[in-house]
GUGU-767473 format. One record per residue: x, y, z of N, C-alpha, C in turn. Coordinates in pm, whole numbers, padded with zeros to 5 digits, always signed. Example, Ala and Ser with C-alpha at 12.3 -4.5 7.8 and 13.67 -1.06 7.14 Angstrom:
! GUGU-767473
+01319-00569+00780+01230-00450+00780+01320-00330+00780;+01285-00225+00708+01367-00106+00714+01290+00003+00787;
//
This chain:
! GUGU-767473
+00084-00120+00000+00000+00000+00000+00087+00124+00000;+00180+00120+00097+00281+00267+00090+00381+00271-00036;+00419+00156-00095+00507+00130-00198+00371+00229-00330;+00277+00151-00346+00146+00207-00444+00137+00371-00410;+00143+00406-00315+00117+00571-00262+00241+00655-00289;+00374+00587-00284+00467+00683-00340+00457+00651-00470;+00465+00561-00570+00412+00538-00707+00325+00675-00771;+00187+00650-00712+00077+00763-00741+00166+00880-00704;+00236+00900-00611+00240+01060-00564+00378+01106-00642;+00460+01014-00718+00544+01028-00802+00458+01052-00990;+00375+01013-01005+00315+01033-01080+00281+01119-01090;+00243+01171-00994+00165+01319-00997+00263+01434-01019;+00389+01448-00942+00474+01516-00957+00523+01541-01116;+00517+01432-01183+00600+01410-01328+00472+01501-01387;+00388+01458-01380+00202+01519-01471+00221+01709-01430;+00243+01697-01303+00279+01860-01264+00428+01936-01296;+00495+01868-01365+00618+01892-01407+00573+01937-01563;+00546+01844-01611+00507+01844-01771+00439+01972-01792;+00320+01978-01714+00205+02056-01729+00288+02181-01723;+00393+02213-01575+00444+02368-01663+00529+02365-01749;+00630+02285-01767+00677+02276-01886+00595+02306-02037;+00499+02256-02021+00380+02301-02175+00336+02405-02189;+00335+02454-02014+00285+02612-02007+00386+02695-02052;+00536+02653-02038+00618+02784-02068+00694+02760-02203;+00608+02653-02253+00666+02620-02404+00641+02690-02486;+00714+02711-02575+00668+02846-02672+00563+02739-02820;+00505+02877-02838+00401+02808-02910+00433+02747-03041;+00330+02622-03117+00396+02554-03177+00337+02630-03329;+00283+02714-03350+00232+02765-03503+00277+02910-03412;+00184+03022-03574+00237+03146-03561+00089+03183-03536;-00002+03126-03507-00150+03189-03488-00142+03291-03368;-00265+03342-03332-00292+03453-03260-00417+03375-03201;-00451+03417-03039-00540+03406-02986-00657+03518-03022;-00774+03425-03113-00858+03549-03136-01011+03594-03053;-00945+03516-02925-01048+03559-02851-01050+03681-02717;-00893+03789-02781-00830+03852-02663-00965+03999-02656;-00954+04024-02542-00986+04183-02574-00956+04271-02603;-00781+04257-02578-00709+04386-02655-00610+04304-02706;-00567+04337-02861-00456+04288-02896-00347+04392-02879;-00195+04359-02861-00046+04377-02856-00031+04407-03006;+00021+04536-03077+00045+04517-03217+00162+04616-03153;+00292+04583-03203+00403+04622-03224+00424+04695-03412;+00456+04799-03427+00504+04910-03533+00648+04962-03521;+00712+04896-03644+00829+04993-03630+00874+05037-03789;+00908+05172-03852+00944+05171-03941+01086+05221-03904;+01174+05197-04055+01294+05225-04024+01365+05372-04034;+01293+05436-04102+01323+05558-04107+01187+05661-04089;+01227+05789-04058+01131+05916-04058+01119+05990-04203;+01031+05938-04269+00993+06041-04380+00818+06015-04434;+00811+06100-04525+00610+06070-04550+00591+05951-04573;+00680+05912-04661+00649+05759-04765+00609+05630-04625;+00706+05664-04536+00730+05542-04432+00585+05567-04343;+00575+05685-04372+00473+05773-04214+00334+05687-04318;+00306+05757-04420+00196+05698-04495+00151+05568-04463;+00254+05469-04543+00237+05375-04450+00190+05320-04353;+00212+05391-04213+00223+05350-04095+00061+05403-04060;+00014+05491-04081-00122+05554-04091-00208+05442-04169;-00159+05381-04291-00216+05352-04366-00262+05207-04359;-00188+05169-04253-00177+05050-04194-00259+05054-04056;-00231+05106-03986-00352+05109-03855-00492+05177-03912;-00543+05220-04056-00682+05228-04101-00705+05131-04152;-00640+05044-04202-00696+04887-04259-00715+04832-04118;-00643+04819-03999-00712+04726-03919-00816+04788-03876;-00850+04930-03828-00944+04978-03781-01073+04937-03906;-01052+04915-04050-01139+04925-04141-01206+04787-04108;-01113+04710-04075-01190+04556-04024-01187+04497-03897;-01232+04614-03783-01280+04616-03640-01170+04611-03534;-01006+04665-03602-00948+04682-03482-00916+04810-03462;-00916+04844-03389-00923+05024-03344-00854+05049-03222;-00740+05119-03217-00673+05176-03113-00759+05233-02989;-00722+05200-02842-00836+05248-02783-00897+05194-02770;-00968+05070-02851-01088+04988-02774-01053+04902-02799;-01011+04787-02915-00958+04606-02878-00797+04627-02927;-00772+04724-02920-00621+04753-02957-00535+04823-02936;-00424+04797-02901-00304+04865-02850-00126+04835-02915;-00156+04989-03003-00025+04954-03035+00094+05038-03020;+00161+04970-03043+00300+05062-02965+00390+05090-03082;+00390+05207-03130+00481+05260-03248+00649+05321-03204;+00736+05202-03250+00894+05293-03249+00956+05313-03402;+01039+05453-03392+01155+05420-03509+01251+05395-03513;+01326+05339-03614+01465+05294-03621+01585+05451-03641;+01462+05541-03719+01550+05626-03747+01653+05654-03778;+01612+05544-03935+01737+05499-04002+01907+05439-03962;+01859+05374-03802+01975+05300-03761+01996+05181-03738;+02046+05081-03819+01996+04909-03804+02042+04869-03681;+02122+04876-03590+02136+04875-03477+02007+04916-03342;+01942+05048-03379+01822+05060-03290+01704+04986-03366;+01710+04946-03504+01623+04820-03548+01591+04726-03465;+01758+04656-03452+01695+04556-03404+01707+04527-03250;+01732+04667-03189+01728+04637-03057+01565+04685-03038;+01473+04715-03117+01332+04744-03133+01301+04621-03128;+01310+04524-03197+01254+04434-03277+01280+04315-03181;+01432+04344-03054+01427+04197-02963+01349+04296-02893;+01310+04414-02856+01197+04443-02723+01054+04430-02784;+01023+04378-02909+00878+04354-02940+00869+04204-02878;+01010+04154-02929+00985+04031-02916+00953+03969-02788;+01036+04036-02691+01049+03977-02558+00901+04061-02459;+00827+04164-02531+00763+04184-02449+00557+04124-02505;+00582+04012-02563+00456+03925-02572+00342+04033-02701;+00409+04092-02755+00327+04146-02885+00210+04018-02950;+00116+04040-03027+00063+03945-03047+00073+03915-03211;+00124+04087-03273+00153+04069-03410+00240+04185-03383;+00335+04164-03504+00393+04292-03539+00449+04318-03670;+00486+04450-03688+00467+04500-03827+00572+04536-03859;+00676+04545-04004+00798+04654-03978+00760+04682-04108;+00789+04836-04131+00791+04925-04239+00941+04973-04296;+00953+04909-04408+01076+04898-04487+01137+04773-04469;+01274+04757-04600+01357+04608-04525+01364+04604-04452;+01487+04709-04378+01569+04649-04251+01466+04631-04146;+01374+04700-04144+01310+04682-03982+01203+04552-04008;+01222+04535-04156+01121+04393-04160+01204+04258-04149;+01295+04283-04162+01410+04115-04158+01466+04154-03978;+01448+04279-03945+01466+04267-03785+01384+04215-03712;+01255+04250-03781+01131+04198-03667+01180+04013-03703;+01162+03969-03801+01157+03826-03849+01313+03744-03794;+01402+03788-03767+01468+03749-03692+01447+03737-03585;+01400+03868-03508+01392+03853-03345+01275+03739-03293;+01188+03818-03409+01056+03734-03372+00990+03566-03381;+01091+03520-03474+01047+03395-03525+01062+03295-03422;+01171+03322-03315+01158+03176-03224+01051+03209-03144;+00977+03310-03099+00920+03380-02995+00728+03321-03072;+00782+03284-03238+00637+03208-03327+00545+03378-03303;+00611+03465-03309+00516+03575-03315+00481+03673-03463;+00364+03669-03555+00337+03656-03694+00419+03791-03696;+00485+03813-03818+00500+03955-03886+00419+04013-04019;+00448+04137-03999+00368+04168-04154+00483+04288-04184;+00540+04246-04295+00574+04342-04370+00545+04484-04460;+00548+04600-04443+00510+04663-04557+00636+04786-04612;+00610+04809-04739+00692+04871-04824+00864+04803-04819;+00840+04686-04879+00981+04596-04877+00967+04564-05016;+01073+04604-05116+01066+04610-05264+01056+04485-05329;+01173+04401-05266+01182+04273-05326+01203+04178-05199;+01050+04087-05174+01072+04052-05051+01144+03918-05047;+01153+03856-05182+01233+03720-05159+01372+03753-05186;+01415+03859-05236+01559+03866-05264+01611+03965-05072;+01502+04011-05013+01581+04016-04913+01527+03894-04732;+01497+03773-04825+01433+03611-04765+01305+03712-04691;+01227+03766-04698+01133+03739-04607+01019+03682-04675;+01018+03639-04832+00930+03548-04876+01021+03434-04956;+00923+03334-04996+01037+03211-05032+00972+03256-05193;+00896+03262-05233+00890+03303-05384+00717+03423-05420;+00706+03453-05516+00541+03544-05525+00430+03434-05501;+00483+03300-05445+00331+03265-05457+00346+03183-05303;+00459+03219-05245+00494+03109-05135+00516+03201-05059;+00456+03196-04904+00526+03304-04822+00624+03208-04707;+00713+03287-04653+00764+03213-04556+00685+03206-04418;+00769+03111-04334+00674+03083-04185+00655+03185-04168;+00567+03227-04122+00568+03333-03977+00550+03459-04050;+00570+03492-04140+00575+03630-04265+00484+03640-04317;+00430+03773-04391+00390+03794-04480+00376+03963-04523;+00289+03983-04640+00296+04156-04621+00281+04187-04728;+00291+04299-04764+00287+04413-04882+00412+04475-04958;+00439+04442-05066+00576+04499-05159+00549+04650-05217;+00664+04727-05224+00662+04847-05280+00754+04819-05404;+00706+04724-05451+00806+04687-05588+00757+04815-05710;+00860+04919-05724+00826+04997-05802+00800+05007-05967;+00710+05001-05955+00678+05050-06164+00711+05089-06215;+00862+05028-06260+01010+05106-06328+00917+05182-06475;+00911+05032-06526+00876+05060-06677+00792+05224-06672;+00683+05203-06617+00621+05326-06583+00640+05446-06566;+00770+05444-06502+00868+05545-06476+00911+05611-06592;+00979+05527-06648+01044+05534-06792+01018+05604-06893;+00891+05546-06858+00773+05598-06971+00788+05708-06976;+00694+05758-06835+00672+05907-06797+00806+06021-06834;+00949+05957-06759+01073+06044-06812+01055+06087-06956;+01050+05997-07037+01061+05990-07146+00973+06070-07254;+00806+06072-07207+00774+06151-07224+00788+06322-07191;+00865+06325-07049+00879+06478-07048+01004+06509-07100;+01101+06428-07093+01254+06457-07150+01300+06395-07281;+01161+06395-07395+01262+06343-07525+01356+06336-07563;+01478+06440-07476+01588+06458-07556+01709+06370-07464;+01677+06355-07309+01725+06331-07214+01756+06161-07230;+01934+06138-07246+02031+06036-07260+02025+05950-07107;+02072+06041-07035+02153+05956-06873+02024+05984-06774;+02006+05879-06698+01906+05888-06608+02008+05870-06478;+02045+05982-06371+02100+05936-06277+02016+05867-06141;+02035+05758-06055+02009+05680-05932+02135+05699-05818;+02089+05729-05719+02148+05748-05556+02079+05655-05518;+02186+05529-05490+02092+05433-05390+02184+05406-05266;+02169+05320-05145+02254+05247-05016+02289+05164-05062;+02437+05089-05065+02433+04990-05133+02387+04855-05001;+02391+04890-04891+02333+04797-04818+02169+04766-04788;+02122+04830-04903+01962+04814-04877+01912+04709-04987;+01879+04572-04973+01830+04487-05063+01766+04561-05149;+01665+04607-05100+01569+04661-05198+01642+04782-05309;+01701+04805-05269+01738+04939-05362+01817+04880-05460;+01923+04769-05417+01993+04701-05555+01928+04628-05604;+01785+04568-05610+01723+04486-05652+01672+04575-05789;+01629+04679-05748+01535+04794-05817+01652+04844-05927;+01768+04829-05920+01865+04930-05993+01910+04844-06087;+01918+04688-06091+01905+04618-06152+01758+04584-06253;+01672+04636-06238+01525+04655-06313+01563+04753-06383;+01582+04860-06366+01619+05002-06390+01686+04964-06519;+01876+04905-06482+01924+04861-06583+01859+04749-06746;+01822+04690-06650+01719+04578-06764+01619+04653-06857;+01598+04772-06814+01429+04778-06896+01489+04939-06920;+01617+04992-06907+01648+05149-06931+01685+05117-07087;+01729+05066-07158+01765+05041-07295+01650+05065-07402;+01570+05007-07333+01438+05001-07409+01338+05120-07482;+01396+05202-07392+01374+05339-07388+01478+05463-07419;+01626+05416-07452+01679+05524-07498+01777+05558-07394;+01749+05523-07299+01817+05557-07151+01972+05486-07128;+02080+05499-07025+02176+05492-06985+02138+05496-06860;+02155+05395-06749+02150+05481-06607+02324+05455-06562;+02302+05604-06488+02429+05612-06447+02418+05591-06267;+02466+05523-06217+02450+05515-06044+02605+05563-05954;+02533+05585-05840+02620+05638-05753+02554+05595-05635;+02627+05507-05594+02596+05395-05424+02703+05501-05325;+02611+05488-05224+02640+05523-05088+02603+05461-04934;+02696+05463-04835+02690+05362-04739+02601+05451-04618;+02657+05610-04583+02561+05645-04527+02520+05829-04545;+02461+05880-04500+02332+06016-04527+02483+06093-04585;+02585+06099-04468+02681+06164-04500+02762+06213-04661;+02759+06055-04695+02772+06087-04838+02761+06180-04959;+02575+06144-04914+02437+06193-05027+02516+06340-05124;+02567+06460-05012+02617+06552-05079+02700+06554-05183;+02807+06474-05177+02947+06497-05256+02871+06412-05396;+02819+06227-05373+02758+06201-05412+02654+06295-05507;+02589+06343-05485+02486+06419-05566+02551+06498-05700;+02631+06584-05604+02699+06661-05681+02780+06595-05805;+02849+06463-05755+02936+06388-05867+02825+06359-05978;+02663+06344-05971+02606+06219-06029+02527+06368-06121;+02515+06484-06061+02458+06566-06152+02500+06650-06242;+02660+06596-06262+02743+06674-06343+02788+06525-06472;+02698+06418-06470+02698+06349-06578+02584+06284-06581;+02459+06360-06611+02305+06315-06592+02212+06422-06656;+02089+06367-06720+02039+06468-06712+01940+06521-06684;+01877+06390-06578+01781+06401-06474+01838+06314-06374;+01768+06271-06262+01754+06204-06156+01614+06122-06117;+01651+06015-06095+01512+05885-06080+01567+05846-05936;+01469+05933-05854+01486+05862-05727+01390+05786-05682;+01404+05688-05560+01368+05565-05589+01301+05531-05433;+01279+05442-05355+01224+05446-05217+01284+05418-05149;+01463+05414-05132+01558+05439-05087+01568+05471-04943;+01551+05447-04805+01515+05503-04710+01634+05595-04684;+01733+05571-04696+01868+05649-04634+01844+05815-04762;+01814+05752-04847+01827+05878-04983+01718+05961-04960;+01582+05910-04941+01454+05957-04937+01452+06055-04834;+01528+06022-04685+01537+06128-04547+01636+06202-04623;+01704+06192-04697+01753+06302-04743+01752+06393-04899;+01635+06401-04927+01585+06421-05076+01592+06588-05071;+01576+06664-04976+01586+06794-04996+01733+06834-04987;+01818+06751-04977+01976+06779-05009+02004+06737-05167;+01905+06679-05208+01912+06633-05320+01844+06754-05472;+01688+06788-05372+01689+06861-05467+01741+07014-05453;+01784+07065-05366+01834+07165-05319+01972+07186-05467;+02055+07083-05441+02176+07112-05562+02093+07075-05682;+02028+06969-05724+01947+06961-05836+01883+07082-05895;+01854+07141-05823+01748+07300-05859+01873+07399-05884;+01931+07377-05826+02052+07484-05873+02160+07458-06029;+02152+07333-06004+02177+07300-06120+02095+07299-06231;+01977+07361-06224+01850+07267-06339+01875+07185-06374;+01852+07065-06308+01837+06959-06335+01716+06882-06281;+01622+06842-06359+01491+06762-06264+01519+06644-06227;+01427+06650-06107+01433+06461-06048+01309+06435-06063;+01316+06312-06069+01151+06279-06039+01172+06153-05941;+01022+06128-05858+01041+06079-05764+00985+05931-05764;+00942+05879-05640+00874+05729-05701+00734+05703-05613;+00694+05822-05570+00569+05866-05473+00485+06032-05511;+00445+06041-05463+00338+06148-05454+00359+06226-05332;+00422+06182-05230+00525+06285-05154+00613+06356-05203;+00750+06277-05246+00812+06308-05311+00825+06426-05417;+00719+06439-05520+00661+06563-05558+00605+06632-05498;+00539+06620-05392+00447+06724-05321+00616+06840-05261;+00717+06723-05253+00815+06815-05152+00943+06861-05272;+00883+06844-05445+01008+06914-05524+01024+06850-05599;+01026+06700-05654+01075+06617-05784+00937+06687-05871;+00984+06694-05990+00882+06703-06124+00764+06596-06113;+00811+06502-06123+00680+06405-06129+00737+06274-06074;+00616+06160-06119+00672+06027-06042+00561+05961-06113;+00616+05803-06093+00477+05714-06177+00499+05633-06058;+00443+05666-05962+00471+05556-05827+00316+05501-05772;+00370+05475-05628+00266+05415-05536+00227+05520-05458;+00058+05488-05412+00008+05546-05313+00038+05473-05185;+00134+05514-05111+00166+05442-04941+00060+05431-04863;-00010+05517-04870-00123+05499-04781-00180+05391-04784;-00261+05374-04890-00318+05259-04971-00217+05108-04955;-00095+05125-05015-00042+04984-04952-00033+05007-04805;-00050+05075-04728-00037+05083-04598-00167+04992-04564;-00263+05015-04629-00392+04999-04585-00402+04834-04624;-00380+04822-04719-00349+04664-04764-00277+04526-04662;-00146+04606-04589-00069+04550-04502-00150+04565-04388;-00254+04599-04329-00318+04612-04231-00478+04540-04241;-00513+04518-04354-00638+04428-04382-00515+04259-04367;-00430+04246-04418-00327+04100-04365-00369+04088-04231;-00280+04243-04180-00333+04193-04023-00431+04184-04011;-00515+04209-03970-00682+04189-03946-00681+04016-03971;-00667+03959-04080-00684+03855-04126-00611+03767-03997;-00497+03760-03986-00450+03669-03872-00483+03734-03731;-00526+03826-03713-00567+03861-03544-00738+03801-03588;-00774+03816-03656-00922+03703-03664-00905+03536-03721;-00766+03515-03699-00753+03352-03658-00688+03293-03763;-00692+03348-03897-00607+03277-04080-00453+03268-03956;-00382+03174-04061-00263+03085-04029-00195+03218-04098;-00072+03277-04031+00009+03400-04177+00054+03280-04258;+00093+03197-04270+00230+03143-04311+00093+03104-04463;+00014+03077-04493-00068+03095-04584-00164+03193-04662;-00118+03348-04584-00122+03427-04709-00017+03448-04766;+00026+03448-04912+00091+03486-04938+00124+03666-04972;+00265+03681-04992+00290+03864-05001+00176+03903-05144;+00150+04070-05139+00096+04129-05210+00136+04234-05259;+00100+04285-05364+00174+04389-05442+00097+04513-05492;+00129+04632-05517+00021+04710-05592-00009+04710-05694;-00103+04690-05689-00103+04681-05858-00166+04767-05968;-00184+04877-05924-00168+05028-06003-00079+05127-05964;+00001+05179-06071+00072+05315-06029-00024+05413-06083;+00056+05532-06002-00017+05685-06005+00068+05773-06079;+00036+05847-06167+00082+05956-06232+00073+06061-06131;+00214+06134-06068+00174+06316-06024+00281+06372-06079;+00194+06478-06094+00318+06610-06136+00320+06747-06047;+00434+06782-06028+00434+06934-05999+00471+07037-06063;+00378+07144-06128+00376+07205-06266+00419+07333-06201;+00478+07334-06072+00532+07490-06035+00737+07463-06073;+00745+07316-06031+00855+07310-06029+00872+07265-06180;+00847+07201-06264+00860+07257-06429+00854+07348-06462;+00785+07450-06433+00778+07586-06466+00907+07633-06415;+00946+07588-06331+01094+07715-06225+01225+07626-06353;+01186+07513-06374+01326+07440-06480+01246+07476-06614;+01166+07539-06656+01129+07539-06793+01125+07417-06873;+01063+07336-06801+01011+07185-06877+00875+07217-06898;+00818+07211-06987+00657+07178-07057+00577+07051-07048;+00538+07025-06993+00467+06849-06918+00364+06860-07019;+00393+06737-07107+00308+06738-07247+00162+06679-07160;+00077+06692-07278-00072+06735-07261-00098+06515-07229;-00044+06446-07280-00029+06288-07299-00039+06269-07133;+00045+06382-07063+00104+06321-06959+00027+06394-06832;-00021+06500-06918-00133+06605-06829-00262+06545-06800;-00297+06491-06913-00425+06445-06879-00451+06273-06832;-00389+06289-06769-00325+06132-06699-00310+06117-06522;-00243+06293-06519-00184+06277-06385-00278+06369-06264;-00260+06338-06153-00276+06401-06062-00147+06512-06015;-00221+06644-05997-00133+06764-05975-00100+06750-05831;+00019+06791-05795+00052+06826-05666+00101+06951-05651;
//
């Protein structure tokens, strides 16, 4: 009988061993409990400018558009990297370690930070404005997403671009690009650029830079053998676009941009994306897995219209004429 009673009471111990052990096991999928009252949403983009900000707006109105709303089942906590991969990803281990239930990063780097920190922790990410998301792994191909990932591409509408140059600069040979050379996305894009600039008459001429510091000397080298500028969604270049067009304008020389910010703040025109709108896209994802979908089975998404804008004060100050083809196409800024 006492031999049987330590038996049972050894049993019990092992069953109460296990049991917290299962409790402090980390979870075995990337789902979300969708029966919380408030969800944990972690935000980080990597840099401070409209394109990123858009975004980030554009993204907490898609979840609010499909019943999550700051303030009443939601709480989220917005940091920036402010363009430093180092405070990336010391963002991205404090999402991780402090029980987020989803989280988001805006641009590459802060999206391969979250997906590092986050993946043993099985906590979903969503990507948005990441150009080429399998060339920087956070998808395995356009129709496959990886574990735990998913999101929205700012893969830009070169050809489109092209176009548009081409129509305002018939005469215009060299297309100059300022990109990071440590930003996936930006060498992914400059390689498109190259592929599809022939087609059109074009040469691109590039000038890579490692950090903001650069941008100046840089600029200056790239606008004295160019005879526009195609800037691009570049985060390191983009925080610094009014150093860009500042010597550009002095030089007459136009840029054009790859947003509708971008012109609002000085490039001639752009055949780009509305951020907001993919903002809003990357935030209906979320919605989708905080109401219970598996991420690892949506796959990434893309935009799939560009926008014509122009700014007809700053053609006017360079004496460019924005043909009527291209007028009655675009939205003015």
């Amino acid at each position: 009988m006492k031999r049987t009673l330590i038996l049972a009471l050894a049993a019990a111990i092992m069953l109460m061993a296990f049991a917290g052990c299962a409790n402090n096991a980390p979870k075995t999928d990337f789902g979300v409990d969708s029966g919380k009252e408030v969800y944990k949403v972690g935000v980080t983009q990597f840099a401070d400018h409209p394109s990123l900000d858009n975004c980030r707006e554009g993204f907490i109105e898609g979840l609010k558009e499909e019943g999550f709303e700051e303030g009443s089942n939601l709480e989220i906590d917005f940091q920036s990297a402010q363009g430093d991969m180092n405070i990336a990803n010391q963002i991205a281990q404090n999402f991780a370690n402090t029980g987020k239930d989803i989280v988001c990063g805006i641009a590459t780097p802060s999206a391969q930070a979250l997906y590092n920190a986050c993946y043993e922790k099985k906590i979903p990410v969503i990507f948005n404005a990441v150009s080429d998301p399998v060339g920087a792994n956070l998808a395995e191909s356009r129709d496959k997403a990886l574990e735990g990932i998913t999101g929205v591409s700012d893969e830009l509408p070169v050809e489109e671009q092209l176009k548009l140059i081409r129509e305002i600069l018939p005469e215009a040979k060299k297309i100059g690009i300022l990109y990071t050379t440590s930003e996936a996305n930006s060498v992914s894009t400059i390689e498109t650029y190259k592929e599809l600039a022939g087609n059109y008459g074009f040469e691109i001429v590039e000038k890579g830079i490692g950090t903001q510091a650069e941008i100046p000397q840089a600029t200056d080298v790239l606008l004295s053998e160019v005879d526009c500028i195609s800037n691009m969604t570049d985060n390191t270049v983009v925080a610094s676009l009014s150093v860009v067009l500042e010597k550009a304008d002095a030089a007459n020389i136009p840029v054009f941009g790859s947003e509708e910010e971008q012109v609002a703040n000085g490039c001639i025109a752009s055949a780009g994306l509305d951020y907001f709108n993919l903002g809003i896209q990357a935030g209906k994802q979320a919605a989708r897995v905080l109401k219970g979908e598996e991420i690892s089975s949506i796959k990434y998404e893309t935009m799939e219209e560009s926008k014509i804008t122009i700014n007809k004060a700053v053609a006017e100050k360079l004496g460019i004429e924005i043909p009527a083809s291209v007028l009655d196409k675009a939205e003015e800024k």
